[in-house]
ZATORLO-415284 format. One record per residue: x, y, z of N, C-alpha, C in turn; residue in three letters. Coordinates in steps of 0.05 Angstrom, whole numbers, plus 5000, padded with zeros to 4 digits. Layout:
% residues N
XYZXYZXYZALA ...
***
This chain:
% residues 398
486372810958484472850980484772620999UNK 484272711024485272521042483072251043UNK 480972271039478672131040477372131027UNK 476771901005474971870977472671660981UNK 472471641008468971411011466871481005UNK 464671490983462271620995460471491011UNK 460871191027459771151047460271411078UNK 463371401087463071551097462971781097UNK 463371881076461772181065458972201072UNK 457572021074455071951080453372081109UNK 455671921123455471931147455772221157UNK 458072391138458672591148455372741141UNK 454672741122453072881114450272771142UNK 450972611151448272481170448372641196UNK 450872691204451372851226453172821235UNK 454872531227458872501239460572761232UNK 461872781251463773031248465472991231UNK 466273061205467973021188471173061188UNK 473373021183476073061187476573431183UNK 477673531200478473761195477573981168UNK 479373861159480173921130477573971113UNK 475473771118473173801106471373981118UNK 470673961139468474181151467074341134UNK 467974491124466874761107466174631092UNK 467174341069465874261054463774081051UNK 463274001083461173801085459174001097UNK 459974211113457274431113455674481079UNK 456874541065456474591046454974451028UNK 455874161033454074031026450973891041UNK 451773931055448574011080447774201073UNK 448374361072446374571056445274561028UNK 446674411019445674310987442974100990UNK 443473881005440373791021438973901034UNK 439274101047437274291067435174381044UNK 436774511021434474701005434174951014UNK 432675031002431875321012434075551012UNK 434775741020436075941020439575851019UNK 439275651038442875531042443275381019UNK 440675251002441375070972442475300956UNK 441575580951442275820926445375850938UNK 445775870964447976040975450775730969UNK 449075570974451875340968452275320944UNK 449675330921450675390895453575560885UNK 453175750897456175910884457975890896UNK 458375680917461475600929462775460910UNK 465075430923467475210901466074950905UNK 466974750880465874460871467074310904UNK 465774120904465773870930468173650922UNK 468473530937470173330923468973060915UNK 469972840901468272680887466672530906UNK 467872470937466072300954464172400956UNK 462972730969461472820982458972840953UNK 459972840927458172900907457372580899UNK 457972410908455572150892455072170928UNK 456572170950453372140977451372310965UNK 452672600960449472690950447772660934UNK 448172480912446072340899446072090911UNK 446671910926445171730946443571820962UNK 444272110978442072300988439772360984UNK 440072470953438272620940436372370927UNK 437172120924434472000914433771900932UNK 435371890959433371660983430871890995UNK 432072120984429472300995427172480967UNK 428672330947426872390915426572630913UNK 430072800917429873040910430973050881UNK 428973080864429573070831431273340830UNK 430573580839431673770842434673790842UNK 435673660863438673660869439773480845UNK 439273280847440273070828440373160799UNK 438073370784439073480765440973640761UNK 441773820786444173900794446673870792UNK 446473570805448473450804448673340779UNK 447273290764448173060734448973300721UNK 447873550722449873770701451973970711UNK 452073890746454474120747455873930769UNK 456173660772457873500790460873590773UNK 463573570790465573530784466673230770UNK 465073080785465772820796463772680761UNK 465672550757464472420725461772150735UNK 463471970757461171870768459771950775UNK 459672190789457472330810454172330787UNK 455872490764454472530736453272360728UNK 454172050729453671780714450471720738UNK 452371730759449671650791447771770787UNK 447972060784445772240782444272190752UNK 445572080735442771970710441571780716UNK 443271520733441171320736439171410755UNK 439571510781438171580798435871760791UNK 436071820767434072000747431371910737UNK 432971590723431471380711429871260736UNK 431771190761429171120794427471240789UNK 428571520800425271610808423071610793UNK 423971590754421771700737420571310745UNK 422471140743421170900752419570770774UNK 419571010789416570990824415371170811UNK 415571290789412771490782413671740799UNK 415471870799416472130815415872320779UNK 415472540789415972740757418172740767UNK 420172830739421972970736422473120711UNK 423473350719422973580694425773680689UNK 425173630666428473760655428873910631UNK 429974070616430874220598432274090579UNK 431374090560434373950538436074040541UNK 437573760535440373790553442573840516UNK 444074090516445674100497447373910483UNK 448073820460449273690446446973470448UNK 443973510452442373300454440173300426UNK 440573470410439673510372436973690389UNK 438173960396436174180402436374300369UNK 433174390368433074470339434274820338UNK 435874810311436675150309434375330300UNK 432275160302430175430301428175450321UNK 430475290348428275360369427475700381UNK 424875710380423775910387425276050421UNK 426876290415428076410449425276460464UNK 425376310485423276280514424576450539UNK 425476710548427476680564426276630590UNK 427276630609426476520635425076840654UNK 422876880671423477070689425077150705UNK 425577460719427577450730426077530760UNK 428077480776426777580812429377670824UNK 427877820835429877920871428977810889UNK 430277840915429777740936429278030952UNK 428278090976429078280994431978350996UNK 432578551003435478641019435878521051UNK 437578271057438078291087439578421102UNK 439178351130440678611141443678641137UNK 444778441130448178581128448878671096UNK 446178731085446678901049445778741037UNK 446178441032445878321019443178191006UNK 443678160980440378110957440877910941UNK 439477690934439777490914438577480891UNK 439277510868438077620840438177370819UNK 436277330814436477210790435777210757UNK 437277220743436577340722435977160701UNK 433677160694432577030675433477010653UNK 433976850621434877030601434676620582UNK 434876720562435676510533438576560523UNK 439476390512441376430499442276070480UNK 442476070458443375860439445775770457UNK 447375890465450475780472449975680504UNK 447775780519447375630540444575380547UNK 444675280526442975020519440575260525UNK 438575420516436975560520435975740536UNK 433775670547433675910580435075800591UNK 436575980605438076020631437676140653UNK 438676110680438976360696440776400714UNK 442476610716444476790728443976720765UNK 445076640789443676680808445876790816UNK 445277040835448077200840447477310867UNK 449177390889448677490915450677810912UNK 449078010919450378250909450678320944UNK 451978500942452478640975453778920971UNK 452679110980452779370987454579430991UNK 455979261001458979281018461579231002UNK 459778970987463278850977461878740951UNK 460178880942458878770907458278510914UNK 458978440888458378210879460277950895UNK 458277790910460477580922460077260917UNK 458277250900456277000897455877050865UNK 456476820848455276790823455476450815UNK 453176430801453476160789450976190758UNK 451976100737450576030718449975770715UNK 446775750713444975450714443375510678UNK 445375410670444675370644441475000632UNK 440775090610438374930606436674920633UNK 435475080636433975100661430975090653UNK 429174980666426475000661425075190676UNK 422375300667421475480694419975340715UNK 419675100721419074880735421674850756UNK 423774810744426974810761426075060781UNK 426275370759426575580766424575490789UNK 422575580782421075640808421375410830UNK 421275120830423574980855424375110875UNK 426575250860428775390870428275730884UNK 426275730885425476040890423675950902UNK 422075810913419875640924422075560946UNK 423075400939425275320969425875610991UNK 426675710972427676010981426276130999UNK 423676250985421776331002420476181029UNK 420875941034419875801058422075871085UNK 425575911076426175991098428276221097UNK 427476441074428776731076426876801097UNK 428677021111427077231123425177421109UNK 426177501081424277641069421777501049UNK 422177691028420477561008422677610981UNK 420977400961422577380936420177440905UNK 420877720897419077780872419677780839UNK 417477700822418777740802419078110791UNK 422178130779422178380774422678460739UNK 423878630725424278620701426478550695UNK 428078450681430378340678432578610674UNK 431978850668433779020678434979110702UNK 432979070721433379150743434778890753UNK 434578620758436278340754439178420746UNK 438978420723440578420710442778660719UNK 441478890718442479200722444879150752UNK 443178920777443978950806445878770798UNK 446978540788448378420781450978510761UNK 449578690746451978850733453679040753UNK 450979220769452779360795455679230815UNK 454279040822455478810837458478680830UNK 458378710802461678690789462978870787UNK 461879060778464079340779464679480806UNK 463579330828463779420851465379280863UNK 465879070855467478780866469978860859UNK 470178920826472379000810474079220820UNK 471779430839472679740848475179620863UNK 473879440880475679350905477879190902UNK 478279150877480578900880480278660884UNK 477678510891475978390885476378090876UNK 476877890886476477650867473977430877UNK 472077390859470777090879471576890856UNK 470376650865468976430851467176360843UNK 467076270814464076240807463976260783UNK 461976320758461576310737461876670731UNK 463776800735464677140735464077140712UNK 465777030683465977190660463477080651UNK 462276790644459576730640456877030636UNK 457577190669455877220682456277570668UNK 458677600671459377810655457777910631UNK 459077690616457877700592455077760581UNK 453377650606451377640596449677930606UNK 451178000625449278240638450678510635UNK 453078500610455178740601453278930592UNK 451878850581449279020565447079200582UNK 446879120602445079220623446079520637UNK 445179700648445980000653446579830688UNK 448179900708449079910729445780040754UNK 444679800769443179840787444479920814UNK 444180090826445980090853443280280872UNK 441280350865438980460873436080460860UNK 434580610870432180500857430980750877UNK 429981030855427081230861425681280859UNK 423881210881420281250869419481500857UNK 417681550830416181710830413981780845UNK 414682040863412082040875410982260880UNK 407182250875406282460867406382690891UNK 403682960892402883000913402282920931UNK 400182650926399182540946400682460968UNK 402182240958404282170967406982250984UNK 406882460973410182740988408082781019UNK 405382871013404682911029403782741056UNK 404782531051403982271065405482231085UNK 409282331074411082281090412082331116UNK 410882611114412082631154409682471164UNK 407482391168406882141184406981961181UNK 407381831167408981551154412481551166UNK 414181751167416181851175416181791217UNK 413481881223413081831251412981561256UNK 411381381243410281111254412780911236UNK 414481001226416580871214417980591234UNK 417780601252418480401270417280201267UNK 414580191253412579891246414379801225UNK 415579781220417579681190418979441212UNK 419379511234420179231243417979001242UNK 415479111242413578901239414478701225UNK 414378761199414978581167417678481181UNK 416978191163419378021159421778111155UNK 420678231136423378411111425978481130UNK 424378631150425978801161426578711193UNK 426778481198427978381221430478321228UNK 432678221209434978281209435778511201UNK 435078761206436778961194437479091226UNK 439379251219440379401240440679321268UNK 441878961263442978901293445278961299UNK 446779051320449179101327450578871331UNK 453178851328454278701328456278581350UNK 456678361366457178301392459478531403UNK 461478571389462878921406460379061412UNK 459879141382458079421397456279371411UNK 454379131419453579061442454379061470UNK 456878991478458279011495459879291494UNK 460279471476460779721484457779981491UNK 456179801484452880011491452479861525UNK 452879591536452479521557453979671579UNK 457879741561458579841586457380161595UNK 455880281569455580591575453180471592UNK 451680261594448780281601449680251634UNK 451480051641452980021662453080251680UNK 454280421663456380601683453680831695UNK 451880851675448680921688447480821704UNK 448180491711446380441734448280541766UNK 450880621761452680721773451580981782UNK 450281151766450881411756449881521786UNK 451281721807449881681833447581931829UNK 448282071820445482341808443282171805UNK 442881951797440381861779438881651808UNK 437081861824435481831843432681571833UNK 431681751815429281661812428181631783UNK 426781461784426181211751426381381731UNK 424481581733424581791712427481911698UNK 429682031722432582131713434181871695UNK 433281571709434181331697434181311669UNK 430881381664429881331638431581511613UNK 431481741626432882021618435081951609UNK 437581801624440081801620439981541610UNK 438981311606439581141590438281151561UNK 435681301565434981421536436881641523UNK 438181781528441781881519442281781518UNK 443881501526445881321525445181171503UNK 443081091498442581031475442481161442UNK 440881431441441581681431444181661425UNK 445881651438449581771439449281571412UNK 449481241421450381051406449380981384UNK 446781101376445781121351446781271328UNK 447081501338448781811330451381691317UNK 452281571333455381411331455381241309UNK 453781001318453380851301452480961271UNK 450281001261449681031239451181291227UNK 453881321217454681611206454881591177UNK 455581811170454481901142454381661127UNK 457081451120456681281096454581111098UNK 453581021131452180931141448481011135UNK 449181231129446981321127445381341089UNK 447081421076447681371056446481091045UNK 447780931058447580611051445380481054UNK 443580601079441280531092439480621077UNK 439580921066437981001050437180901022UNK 439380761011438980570982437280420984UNK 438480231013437179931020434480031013UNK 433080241033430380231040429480351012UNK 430780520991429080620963428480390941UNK 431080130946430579820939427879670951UNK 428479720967425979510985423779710978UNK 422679890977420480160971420180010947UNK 421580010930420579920898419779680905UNK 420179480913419379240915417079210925UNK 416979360944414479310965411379380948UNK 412279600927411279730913409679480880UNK 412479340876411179100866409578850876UNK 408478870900407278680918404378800926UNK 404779080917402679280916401679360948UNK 405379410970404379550991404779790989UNK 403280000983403380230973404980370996UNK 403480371016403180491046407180431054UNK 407380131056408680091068411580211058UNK 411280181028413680251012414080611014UNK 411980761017412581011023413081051057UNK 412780901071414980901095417380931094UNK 418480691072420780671064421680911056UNK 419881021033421081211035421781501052UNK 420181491067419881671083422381681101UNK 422781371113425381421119427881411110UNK 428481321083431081491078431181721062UNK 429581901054429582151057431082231087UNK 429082151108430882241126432982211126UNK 433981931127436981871124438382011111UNK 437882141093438782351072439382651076UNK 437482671101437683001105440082981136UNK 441783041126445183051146444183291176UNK 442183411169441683601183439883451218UNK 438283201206437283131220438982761237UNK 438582781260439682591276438982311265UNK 440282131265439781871261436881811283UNK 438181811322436981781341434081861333UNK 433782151322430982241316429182131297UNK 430181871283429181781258427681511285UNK 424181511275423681271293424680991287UNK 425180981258425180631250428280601259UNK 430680771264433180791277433080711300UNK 430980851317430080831353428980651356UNK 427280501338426480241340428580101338UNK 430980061328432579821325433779781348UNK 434480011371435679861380433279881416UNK 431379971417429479931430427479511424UNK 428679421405428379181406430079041419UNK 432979091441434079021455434079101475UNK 432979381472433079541508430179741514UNK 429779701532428079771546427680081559UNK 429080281561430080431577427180381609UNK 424980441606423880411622424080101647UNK 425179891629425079611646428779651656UNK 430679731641433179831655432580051674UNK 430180131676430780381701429380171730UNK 427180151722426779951743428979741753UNK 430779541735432379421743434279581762UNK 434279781750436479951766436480131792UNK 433980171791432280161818431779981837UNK 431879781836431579531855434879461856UNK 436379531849438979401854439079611878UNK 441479511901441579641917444879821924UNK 444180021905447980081908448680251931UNK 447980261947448980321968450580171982UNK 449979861970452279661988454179651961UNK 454079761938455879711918455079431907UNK 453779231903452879051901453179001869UNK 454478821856455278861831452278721812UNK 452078901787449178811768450378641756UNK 448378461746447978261731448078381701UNK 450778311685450978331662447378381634UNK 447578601626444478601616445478411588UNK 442978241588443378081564441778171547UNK 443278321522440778321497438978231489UNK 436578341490433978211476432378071505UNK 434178101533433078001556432078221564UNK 432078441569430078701580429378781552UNK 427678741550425078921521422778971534UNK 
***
C-alpha cells in the first residue's frame, strides 16, 4: 500500500483529500465514524488498510465511541489496530465511560452456558428495494449471541452481509439506535423467521444471478439454511378490512406523508430529463390556448410517463415492497395505514387497471410537477416571439 501513516490517515479522515487510490476507502471509513445508517452499510464492505484502522481508534476514543472501538478490537485486519483498540478500551473504562462487551471466545466461556439468542429487526424497504435485516440468533461456535446484519435488494438479493459475532443486546441496540436517527424509515423488531427467511431470500437470489459479494456469505449461509425463503409478506384480512380498500385505495397518495415512503418512486436524472422534454414540447404545443387545455395536456404527459414507467415487472415489484411494509406497519400497530398499503398493491396487481390511475403512483410524480403551476408558467411565457423557456427544474414547480 502506498501509504501506511495513521497520522495522515488521520487527516484524511478530518477532511484532507486522500491519494486517489484511497477515496472509496477513506469514505468508508467516515462512515464508520458518522454512525448511524452509513456505520451498518460500511460494516459489510471489504477490510481498510492498517493506517486508516488504528486512525480509527485514535478517532474513536478522542470521541469515546466504545461502540466502534469494540469493533475494531474484534474485526480490525490490522493486529495493532486490535492491540490500540484494547488499550483504548482500558481509557475509557479509566474516565469512567461504560463499556459493554460480550465474552470474548477462547476467554473460559462456560459449556453450560445457558443459549440467550439476540432479537431480530427489519428496517423499512427504501426506495431503490433495498431492507436491512438483522438476525438475531446464539450459537457455541460464534462466542454466543450473535447477529447476521445483511442488506437484501429486490433487484439484486443479497448485496451486504457481515457476521458480528459475541454481541451484546446493549451493542445490538447501539447499533439500531444509530440507525434509526438517520434512516429515512423506521427499524422494528420482527420474528427471526421472517429476518432470517429475507436473508435466506437474498442469497438465492444473488446466487440466481451469478452473483458474487463480500462479506461473511458462507457464515451467513449457514446459519439462515434452515429458514423457508421470504420474498413477500400477506396480510390476513378480514371483512372489515376488504371493505375498507377502495377508500383507502383513493386517499393512497398520503403514504407520501410517512417517512417510510419518501424515497420511493423518484425518477431517475434520464427519466427526468426525458419527462421535461415531453413537458417542453407542450409549452410549444400551439392548440393549447388556455390554462385549462395546458393542464389537460401536461396532465397526459404525465399519465403517458407513468404508464411507461411503472410496467408489469415494475409493478409486480412495487406490489411486494408495499405487502412488506403493510406487515410492518402492522407491527407498529398502524392498522389504517398498512391497509393502504395494501390497498395499493392489489391495485398494482390488477394488469387491467393503469398505473397513472393508482393515486399513491400520481402522487409520485406530482411531488415534482405541478400541472396547474406549469400551465400558468406557460401562459405567461410569450411564444409568439418564440422566446425560449427556462429549463423546468424538478421539485422547483410543486
Amino acid at each position: 500500500m502506498a501509504n501506511m501513516n495513521p497520522s495522515e490517515a488521520r487527516a484524511w479522515l478530518a477532511g484532507q483529500d486522500p491519494p486517489l487510490d484511497r477515496v472509496a476507502e477513506v469514505e468508508r471509513a467516515r462512515a464508520l465514524l458518522a454512525g448511524g445508517a452509513a456505520r451498518v452499510a460500511a460494516l459489510l464492505k471489504p477490510s481498510l488498510g492498517e493506517d486508516l484502522e488504528e486512525a480509527l481508534v485514535a478517532e474513536a476514543l478522542a470521541h469515546s465511541d466504545a461502540d466502534l472501538i469494540l469493533m475494531l478490537r474484534d474485526q480490525a485486519a490490522s493486529k495493532l489496530a486490535r492491540k490500540l483498540a484494547g488499550k483504548a478500551i482500558y481509557s475509557l473504562r479509566s474516565k469512567g465511560v461504560a463499556v459493554e462487551e460480550a465474552p470474548r471466545s477462547g476467554s473460559g466461556v462456560s459449556l453450560a452456558l445457558t443459549p440467550d439468542p439476540l432479537p431480530s429487526f427489519a428496517s423499512t424497504i427504501d426506495g431503490s428495494g433495498a431492507q436491512i435485516l438483522y438476525v438475531g440468533g446464539w450459537s457455541r461456535d460464534h462466542g454466543g449471541a450473535y447477529c447476521i446484519v445483511g442488506i437484501v435488494s429486490d433487484i439484486d438479493g443479497l448485496t451486504h452481509v457481515t457476521l458480528l459475532p459475541a454481541m451484546t443486546r446493549t451493542r445490538q441496540r447501539a447499533i439500531i439506535e444509530d440507525l434509526t436517527r438517520t434512516f429515512a424509515g423506521f427499524v422494528v423488531e420482527v420474528p427471526e423467521a421472517f429476518a432470517a427467511g429475507r436473508v435466506r431470500w437474498g442469497l438465492d437470489a444473488m446466487r440466481a444471478l451469478g452473483r458474487g459479494i463480500d462479506g461473511d456469505v458462507a457464515d451467513a449461509d449457514a446459519l439462515v439454511r434452515e429458514f423457508e425463503p421470504v420474498d413477500s409478506f400477506e396480510l390476513a384480512l378480514d371483512a372489515d378490512d376488504e371493505a375498507k380498500l377502495p377508500a383507502l385505495l383513493g386517499a393512497s397518495e398520503q403514504l407520501f406523508t410517512e417517512r417510510a415512503f419518501q424515497t420511493w418512486l423518484v425518477p431517475s436524472d434520464v427519466q427526468f430529463n426525458a419527462l421535461d422534454a415531453r413537458l417542453h414540447g407542450v409549452m410549444h404545443a400551439g392548440e393549447a390556448v388556455t390554462s385549462e387545455r395546458f393542464q389537460e395536456l401536461f396532465a397526459d404527459r404525465l399519465s403517458a410517463f407513468l404508464d411507461e414507467w411503472i410496467v408489469a415487472a415494475e409493478r409486480v415489484r412495487l406490489a411486494a415492497r408495499l405487502e412488506v411494509m403493510a406487515w410492518m406497519l402492522v407491527l407498529t400497530e398502524r392498522h389504517e395505514t398498512a391497509l393502504m398499503c395494501v390497498a395499493v398493491a392489489h391495485a398494482l396487481r390488477d394488469e387491467a387497471r393503469r398505473p397513472s390511475a393508482i393515486p399513491f403512483v400520481r402522487r409520485a410524480l406530482a411531488r415534482f410537477y405541478d400541472p396547474e403551476k406549469l400551465a400558468e408558467k406557460a401562459m405567461a411565457h410569450d411564444r409568439s416571439h418564440g422566446e425560449a423557456i427556462d429549463p423546468i427544474e424538478p421539485g422547483a414547480i410543486v
